[in-house]
N, C-alpha and C positions, 0 to 999 in steps of 0.2 A: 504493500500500500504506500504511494507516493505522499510523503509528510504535506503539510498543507503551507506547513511557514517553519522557522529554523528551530535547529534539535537546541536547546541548552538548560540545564539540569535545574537554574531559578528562573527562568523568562522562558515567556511566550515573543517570540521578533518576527516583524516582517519587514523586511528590510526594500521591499519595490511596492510600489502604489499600483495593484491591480482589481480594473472595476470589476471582474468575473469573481474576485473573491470576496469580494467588501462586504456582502449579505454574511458569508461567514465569519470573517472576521469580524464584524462588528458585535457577534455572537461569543465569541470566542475569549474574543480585550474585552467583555462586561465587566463591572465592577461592581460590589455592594458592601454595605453594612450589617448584614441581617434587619433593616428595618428598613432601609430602601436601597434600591440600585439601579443602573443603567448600561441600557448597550454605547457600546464603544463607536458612537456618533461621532461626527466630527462636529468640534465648535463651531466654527466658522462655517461659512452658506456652502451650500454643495448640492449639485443637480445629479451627482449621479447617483448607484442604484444605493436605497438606506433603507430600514425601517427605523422610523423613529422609537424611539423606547425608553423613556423614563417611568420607573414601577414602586408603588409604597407597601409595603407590606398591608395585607389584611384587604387592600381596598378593595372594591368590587362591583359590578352594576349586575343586575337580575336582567337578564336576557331574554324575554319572553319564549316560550318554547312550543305553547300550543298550536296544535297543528289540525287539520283534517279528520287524520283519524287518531287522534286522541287517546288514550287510554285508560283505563280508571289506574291511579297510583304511581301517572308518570308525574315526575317533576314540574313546579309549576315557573320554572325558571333556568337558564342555564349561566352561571356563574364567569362572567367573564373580566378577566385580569386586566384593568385599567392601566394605557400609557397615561400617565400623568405630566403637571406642567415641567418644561422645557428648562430647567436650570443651568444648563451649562453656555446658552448661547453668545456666543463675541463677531458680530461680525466686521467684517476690517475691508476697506477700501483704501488701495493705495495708489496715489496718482489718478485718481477717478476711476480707477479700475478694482469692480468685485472680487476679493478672493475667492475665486471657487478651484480647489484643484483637480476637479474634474475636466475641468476647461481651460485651463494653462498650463503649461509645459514642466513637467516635474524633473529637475535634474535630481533631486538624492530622495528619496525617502525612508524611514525607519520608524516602525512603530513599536515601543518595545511594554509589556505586560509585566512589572517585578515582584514575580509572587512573593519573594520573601520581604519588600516592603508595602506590596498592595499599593503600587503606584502605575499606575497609566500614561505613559509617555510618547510623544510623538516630532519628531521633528524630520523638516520640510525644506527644501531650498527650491525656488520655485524661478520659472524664469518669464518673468512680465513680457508685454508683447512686446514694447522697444528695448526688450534684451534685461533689462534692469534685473539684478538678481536679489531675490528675498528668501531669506533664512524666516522661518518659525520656528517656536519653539515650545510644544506643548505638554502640562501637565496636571494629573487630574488624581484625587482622590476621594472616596468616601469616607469618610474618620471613623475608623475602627474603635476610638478613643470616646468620640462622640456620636451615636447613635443618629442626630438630628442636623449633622452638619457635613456637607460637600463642599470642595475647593477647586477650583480650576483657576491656573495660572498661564498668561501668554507671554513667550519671549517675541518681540518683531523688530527685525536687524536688516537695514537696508545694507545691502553687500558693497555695492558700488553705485550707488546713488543717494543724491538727496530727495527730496518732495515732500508732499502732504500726506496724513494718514487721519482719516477717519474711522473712528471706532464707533459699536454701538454694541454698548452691554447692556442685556436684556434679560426680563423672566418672558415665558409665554406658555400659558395656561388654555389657550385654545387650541387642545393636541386632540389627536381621531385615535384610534384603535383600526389598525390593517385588517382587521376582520370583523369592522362595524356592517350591520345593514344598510344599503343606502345612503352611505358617508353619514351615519349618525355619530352627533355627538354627545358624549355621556355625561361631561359636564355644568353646571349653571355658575355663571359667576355670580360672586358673593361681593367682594371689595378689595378693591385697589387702591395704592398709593406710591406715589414715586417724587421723589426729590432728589437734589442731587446727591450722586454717589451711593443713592442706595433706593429701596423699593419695594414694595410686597403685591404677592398676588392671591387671593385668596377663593377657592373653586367650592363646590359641594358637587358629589355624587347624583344623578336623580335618580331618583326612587329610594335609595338605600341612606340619602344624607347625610356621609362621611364626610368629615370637612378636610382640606389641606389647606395650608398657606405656606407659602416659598415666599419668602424674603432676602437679598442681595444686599452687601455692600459694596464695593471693589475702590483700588486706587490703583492709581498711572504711578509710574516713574521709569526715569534716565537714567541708565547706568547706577541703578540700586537709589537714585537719591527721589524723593517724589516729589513730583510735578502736580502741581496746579492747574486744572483744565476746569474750562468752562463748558459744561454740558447742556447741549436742549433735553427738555422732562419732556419727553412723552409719555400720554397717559392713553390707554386706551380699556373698554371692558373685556379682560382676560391677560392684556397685555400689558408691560412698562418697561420703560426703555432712557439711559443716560445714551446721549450720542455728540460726541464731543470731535471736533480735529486739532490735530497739532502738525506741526513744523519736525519731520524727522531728517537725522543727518547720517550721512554714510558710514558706516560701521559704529554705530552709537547704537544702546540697545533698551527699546524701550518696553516694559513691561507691564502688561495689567493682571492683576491679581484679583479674585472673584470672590467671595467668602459668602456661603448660602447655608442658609437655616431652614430644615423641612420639616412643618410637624403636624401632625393629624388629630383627631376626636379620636381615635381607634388608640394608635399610641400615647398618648397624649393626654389622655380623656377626661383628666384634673386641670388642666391648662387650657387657657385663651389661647386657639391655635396661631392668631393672628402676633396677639404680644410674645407667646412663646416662636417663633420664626425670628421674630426683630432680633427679639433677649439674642438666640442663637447668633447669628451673621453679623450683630455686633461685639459681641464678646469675643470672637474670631480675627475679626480686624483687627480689635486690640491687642488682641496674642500673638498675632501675624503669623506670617507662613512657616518660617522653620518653626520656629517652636509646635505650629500645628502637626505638620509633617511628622516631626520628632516623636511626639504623644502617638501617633498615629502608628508609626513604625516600631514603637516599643509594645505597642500593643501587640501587635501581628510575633511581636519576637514570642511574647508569652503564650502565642497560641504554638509556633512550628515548635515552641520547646516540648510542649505536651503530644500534638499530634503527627509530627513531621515522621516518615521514613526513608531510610536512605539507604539506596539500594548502589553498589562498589560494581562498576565494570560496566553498567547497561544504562548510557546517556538516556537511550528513548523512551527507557520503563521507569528512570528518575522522573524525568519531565513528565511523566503523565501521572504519576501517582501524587506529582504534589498540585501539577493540575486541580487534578478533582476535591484535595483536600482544599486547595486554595478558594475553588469555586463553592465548597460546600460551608465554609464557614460566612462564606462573602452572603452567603442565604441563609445559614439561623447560627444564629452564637449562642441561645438558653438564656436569654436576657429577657424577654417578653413572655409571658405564659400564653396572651392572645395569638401568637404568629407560629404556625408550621412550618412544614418545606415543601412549598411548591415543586411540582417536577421539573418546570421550568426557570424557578427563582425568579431573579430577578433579570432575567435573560432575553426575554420572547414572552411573547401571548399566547400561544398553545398551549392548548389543556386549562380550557376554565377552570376554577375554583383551586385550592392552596393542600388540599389535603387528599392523599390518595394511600392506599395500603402499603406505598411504597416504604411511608414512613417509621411504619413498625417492623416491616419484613425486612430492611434496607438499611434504613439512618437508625434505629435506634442503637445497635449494633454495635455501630461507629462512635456515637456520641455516648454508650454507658462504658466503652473501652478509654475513650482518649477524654474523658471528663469528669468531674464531679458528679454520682450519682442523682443528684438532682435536676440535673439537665433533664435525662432520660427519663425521670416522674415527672416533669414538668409535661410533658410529651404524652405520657400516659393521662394525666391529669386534663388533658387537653379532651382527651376522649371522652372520663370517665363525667367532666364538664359539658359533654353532648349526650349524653345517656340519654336523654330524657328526649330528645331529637329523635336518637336511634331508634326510640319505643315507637315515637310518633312514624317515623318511616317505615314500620313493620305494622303496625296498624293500618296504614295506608293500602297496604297488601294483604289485609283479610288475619293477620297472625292477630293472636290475642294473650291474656295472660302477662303483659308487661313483658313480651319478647321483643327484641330489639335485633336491626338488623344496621349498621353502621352505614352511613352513604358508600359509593364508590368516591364520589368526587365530591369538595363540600368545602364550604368556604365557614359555617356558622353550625354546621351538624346536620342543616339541612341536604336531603339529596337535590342535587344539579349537574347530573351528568342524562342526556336526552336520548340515549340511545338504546331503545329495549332490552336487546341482547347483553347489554352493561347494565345497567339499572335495574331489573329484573331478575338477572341470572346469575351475573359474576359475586354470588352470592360467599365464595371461598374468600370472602374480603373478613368477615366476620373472623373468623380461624387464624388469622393476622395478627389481630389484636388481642384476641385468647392468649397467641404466641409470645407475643411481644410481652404481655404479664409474664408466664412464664420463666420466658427467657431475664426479666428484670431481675426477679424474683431467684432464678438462679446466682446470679450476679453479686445482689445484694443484702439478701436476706430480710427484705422489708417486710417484716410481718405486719408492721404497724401497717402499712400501706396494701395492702393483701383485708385485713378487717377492715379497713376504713372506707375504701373506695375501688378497691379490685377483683372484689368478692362480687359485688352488684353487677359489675361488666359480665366478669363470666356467666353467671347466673343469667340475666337478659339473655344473652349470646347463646348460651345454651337451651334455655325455652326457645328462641325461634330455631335451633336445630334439632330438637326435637318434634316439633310443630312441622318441618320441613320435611323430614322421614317422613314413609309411606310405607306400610307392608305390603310386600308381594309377595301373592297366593306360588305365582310362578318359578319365582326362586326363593320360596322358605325364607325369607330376607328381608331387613328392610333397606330401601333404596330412596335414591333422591332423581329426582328426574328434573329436567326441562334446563339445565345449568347452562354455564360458561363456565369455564376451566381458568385455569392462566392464561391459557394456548388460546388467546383470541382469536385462532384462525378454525376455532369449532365452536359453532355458536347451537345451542335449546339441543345439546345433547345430555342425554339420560347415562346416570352413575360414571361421573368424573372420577376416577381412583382417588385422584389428589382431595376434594372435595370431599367423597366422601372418608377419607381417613382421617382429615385434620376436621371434621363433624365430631365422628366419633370419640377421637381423642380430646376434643373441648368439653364433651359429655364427662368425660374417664376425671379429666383435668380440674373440673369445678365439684365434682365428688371430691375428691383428694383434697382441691383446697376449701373446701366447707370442714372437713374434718380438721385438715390443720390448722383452720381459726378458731374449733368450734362452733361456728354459727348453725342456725337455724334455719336459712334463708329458702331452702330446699325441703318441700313437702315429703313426705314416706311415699306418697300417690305418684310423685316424680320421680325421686328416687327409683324404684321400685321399677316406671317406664322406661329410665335413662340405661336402667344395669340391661333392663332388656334390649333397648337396642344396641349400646356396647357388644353384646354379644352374639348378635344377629347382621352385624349391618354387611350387608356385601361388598365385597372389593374386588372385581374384575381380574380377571389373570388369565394370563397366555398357558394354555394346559401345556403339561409337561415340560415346563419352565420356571424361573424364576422371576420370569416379566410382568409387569403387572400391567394390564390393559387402562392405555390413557382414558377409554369410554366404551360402553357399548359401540359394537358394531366400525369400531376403529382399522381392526382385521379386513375390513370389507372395501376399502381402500388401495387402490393400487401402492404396494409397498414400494415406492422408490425413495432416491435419497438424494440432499441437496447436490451431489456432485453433476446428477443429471437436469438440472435445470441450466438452460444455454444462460451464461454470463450476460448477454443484452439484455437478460430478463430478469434480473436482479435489481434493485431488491424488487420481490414480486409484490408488494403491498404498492408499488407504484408504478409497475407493468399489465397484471393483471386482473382480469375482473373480482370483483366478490365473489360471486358464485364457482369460479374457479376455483378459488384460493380456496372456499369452503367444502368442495368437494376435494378437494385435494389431500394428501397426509401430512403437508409440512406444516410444521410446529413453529407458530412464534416465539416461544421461550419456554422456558424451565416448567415444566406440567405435573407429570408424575418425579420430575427429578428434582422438581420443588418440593414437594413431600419427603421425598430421600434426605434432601440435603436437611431441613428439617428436623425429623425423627431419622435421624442416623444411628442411632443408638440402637434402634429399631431391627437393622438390619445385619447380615453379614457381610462379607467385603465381597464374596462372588456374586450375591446378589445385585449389589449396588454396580458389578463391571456390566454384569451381565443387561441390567436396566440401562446404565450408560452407552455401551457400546450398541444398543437396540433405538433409542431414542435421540441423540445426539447427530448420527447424521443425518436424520430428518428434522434436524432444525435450521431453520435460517435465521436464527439471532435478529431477527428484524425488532424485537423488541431490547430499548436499553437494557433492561434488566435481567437477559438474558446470558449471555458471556460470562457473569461473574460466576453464576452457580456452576456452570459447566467447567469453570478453572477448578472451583473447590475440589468438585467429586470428582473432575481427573486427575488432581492431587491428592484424594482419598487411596485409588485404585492405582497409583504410581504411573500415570500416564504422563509425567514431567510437561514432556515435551507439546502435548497436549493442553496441557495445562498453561503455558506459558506463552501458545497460540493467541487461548483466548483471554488471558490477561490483557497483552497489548492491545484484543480488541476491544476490550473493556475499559481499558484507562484512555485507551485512545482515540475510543468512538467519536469526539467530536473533534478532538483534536486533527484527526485525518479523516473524517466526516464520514464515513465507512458506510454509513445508510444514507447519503445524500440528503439532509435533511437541516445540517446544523445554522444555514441562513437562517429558519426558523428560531434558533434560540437550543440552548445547551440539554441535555439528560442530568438533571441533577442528582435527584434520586437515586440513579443509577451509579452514580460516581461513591456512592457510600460502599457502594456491590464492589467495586474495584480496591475499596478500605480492605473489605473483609476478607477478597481475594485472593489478597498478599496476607493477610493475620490466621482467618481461618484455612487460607487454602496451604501456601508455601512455607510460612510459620507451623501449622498446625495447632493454630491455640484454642482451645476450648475453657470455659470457665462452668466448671459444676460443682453447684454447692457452695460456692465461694474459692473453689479451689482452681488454682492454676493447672494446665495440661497440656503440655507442646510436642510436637512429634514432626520437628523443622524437615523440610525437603528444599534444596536448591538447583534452580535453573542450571543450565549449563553457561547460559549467559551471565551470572552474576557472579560475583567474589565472595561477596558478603552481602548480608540483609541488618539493617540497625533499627530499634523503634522502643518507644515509650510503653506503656499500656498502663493502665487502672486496673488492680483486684484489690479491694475491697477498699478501693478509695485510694489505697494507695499508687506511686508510681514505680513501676516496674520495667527497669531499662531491661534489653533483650537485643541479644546478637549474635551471631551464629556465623560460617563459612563452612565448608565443607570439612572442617577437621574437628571443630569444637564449638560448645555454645556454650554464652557467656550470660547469666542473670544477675543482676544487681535487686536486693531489694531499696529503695531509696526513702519507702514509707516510714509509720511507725508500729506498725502491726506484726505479726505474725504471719508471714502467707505460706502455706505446702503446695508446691509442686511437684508434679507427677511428667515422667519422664518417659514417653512413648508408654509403653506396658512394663516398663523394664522396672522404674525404680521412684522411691519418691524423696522427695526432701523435704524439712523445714527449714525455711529463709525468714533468718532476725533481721532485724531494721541494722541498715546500712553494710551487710553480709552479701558475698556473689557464691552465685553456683558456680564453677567449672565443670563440665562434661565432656567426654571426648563424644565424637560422632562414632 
């Protein structure tokens, strides 16, 4: 796969101004805070190809959704992620001529991404039409430090001329959505105000009435000293703008600095969004730009301390792995209870609404390993705060008894994802978040959090899956019919494997943890159903095998495999029909091998080859989330090489666009799946019971593997090369590690393991 822009182990570079990639890259150079973020737009005016995309956490417009044929208990809205107001714009005129570098002659370009400062930078030497040569000089950050505040700063350096330069810095809150109806637009202005050198713009949501206001200051100066310009105020509704000219001299370098305050009723919701934007953008000013930067970069340092890995010999699988760590904090840092992770972040418009099952099966994962276990409740908490939604969305669907079925997609707990076969079926979402307790609860032993608010989830979650079974007379069993799987490419097929084993197991799982509370929450009348279908439920399987059948009547599919589809026809979610694809046997992603990797404990190891090597090359990874499980469990089954295939295709899916798609905006989500890749897959760490568990496997490509991790709060350096592995405990606890099957230790506070391989 041809890289998209340059290999290097802390930046993303693109060193040539090319419009065929711009859509990607502007996807690519996004930035965020976890409470807002932006695609990697250019300041200054520019005709060629862009989506615009400035995004706030949380924010949202209800999309109307009804249709023709309507259905009882579809959703009454589809949740769509607002580009919000325009803060970064500067645009410059020099000698009477617009900068657009679409449209004048670029001699140098370089845009460079520094993940280990979370700095955005770009600089430009452009050549005017009477030859005149112009250096820019751009840079951009969202303050890691400051949740509510963005900076963009311009260098402009006339090379070998004099002239005039007019600027105009601006907010603009009259922004569309690329995938509005009818060029609608979702915002109302509220109030504006602009004076010199600074500004506010202040918007609401319709229908949903979330407010934002973005406020500016900025200041000119000459070779570091600042300049006094006289500006015209334009004022307009949605818009405000300083636009000032000055007198610029050959190789003298003048700069404007932009200091912006973003802040909302959603994050905000104790504050005057209008006085809290000013407060912001001026308190910025006054601290000015290094010092901003500085707070900003020291912050990013304390996150790689915690979650960076670094991987000895293999530039391309460094770069991509801190890629996605970089892009996954730039979308939630566990600071806000109200805000999830979008699968898109703050990246792109795709995929209405901010929460999907990705976040439990995916991120959580990520964030109870390389965090404070409170992130990861926060996360849960987030759910166990929609409960009451859940119920209302299963009641919607005829279930009764306080069963609750979780949205697929969902910005407030309400469902808004419009698409039957989703909404209806992809009901294995529920099983998710059963896990996700679970897997916490492994972690950290939070009983207190288990009584208090995780008992209630399973239990819901559990009544709509028992509500969901059916007895069949025909196979002595009870079954689920009418689903979605994972494998979005098989839609109102009857007894999903996956589906129905992590059903049952949620039944198994809210028995056990009723008992481990104590509680009562669970009738004898239920009880009594649930041990019945536990022991009854059907799970398909290839006779005289080990394979478990993805669904009824799967067999009945021409069995081919990805190798035979012709390369023009790739990816096939964007060559061929629906109806194809759904008659067809390829697997969008991890289906029955999402269950495997799962309940691995479950299984034996020829089982799990035996599934792997059956299911695997009928996948086309067309979905993000796919690549990473199939690294794990070919790292399970000693398929190395295999394994380290679909790594790169996982860390690198956007990075080298691999499903043509990344103009759209990033796979966030997914990028937690490439965390786990490298911990669960080529590390081998597992955490049960509180206990540490590693069983390292190394690439052929790499030297060494290095990284941090969290058990039981504490941090746990880990390193390993092919000869030996190295544990440090750093916390203050006690933690036992277990060593392949071989052997265990206790590790005291500030004590390393040695181990030979």
């Amino acid at each position: 796969m041809k890289n998209l822009f340059e290999i290097d182990e802390w930046k993303i570079v693109q060193n040539h101004y090319e419009p065929s990639k711009q859509l990607q890259s502007e996807s690519i150079f996004s930035i965020g805070n976890g409470s807002f973020g932006q695609r990697a737009n250019f300041e200054e005016n520019f005709s060629g190809p862009t989506l615009q995309g400035s995004y706030l956490g949380g924010i949202y417009y209800p999309d109307k959704t009804k249709v023709g044929w309507w259905k009882n208990g579809y959703p009454e809205y589809f949740a769509k992620v607002l580009n919000s107001c325009n803060w970064i714009g500067i645009n410059l005129i020099v000698n009477n001529k617009l900068i657009d570098i679409h449209n004048q002659k670029v001699i140098s370009f370089n845009k460079t991404l520094d993940m280990k400062k979370g700095l955005l930078s770009r600089k430009v030497t452009l050549q005017l039409n009477d030859e005149s040569e112009l250096l820019l000089e751009f840079d951009r950050f969202c303050s890691m430090d400051n949740p509510n505040l963005g900076v963009v700063k311009v260098n402009i350096k006339p090379k070998n001329f004099s002239g005039k330069l007019t600027a105009e810095v601006y907010l603009n809150g009259k922004v569309y959505n690329n995938d509005t109806n009818f060029n609608e637009l979702f915002w109302n202005h509220e109030v504006s105000s602009c004076n010199k050198y600074k500004g506010h713009v202040c918007t609401s949501t319709k229908k949903t009435k979330f407010l934002q206001s973005t406020a500016m200051e900025y200041m000119v100066e000459c070779n570091e000293k600042k300049l006094e310009v006289i500006p015209e105020v334009l004022e307009e509704p949605f818009k405000i703008s300083n636009k000032f000219q000055i007198e610029i001299k050959e190789n003298q370098t003048y700069t404007i600095s932009k200091y912006v305050g973003i802040s909302t009723n959603l994050n905000d919701a104790k504050a005057n969004v209008v006085e809290e934007s000013v407060r912001v953008s001026k308190n910025a000013i006054a601290i000015g730009y290094e010092e901003l930067l500085k707070n900003h970069i020291k912050a990013w340092e304390e996150i790689w301390e915690k979650s960076d890995i670094t991987i000895a010999g293999d530039k391309k699988a460094q770069q991509g792995i801190r890629f996605n760590i970089f892009q996954l904090y730039q979308t939630y840092t566990g600071k806000n209870e109200k805000l999830n992770i979008g699968p898109k972040g703050f990246t792109g418009e795709k995929y209405g609404g901010a929460t999907y099952w990705d976040t439990e099966a995916y991120c959580l994962p990520f964030y109870l390993k390389t965090n404070h276990s409170l992130v990861a409740r926060q996360l849960l908490m987030y759910r166990f705060n929609q409960l009451d939604k859940a119920i209302e969305n299963a009641k919607k669907l005829g279930f009764k008894n306080g069963a609750a079925l979780y949205p697929m997609v969902t910005m407030n707990g309400e469902e808004c994802h419009n698409e039957w076969e989703i909404t209806f079926e992809e009901i294995h979402r529920n099983g998710a978040i059963a896990y996700a307790i679970f897997n916490y609860i492994e972690h950290t032993g939070d009983k207190n959090y288990l009584i208090n608010y995780g008992i209630d989830v399973l239990v819901a979650i559990s009544r709509f899956w028992e509500q969901r079974f059916n007895w069949s007379e025909e196979k002595n069993s009870y079954v689920i019919l009418g689903v979605t799987g994972p494998n979005e490419y098989e839609n109102n097929i009857n007894n999903n494997w996956y589906t129905n084993y992590i059903a049952r197991w949620c039944l198994k799982y809210t028995l056990e943890s009723q008992e481990f509370v104590n509680s009562k929450k669970i009738s004898d009348e239920e009880i009594k159903k649930w041990n019945k279908i536990i022991k009854n439920t059907y799970l398909p399987q290839i006779a005289n095998s080990n394979i478990f059948l993805q669904q009824d009547g799967f067999l009945d599919k021409e069995q081919l495999s990805v190798k035979d589809i012709p390369l023009k026809e790739r990816p096939i979610n964007q060559n061929w029909s629906w109806d194809r694809i759904l008659r067809s046997v390829f697997i969008k992603q991890a289906d029955v091998l999402q269950g495997i990797y799962f309940f691995e404990e479950d299984f034996d190891i020829k089982t799990i080859k035996e599934n792997f090597n059956f299911y695997e090359p009928k996948t086309v990874h067309e979905s993000s989330l796919s690549p990473c499980i199939h690294s794990i469990l070919a790292c399970r089954i000693n398929s190395i090489e295999k394994a380290y295939e679909l790594y790169l295709r996982t860390s690198r899916l956007d990075l080298d666009d691999y499903n043509h798609e990344a103009d759209e905006g990033l796979h966030i989500t997914s990028m937690a799946g490439t965390w786990i890749s490298i911990i669960e897959g080529f590390a081998g760490i597992k955490i049960k019971n509180q206990e540490l568990y590693i069983n390292p496997k190394l690439p052929k490509n790499w030297n060494s593997l290095t990284f941090n991790l969290k058990v039981q709060n504490n941090t746990i350096n880990v390193f390993f090369n092919r000869e030996k592995l190295n544990i440090k405990n750093n916390g203050d606890k006690l933690i036992k590690v277990n060593f392949r099957k071989e052997s265990s230790y206790l590790l005291k506070t500030e004590e390393s393991l040695n181990i030979t391989i």
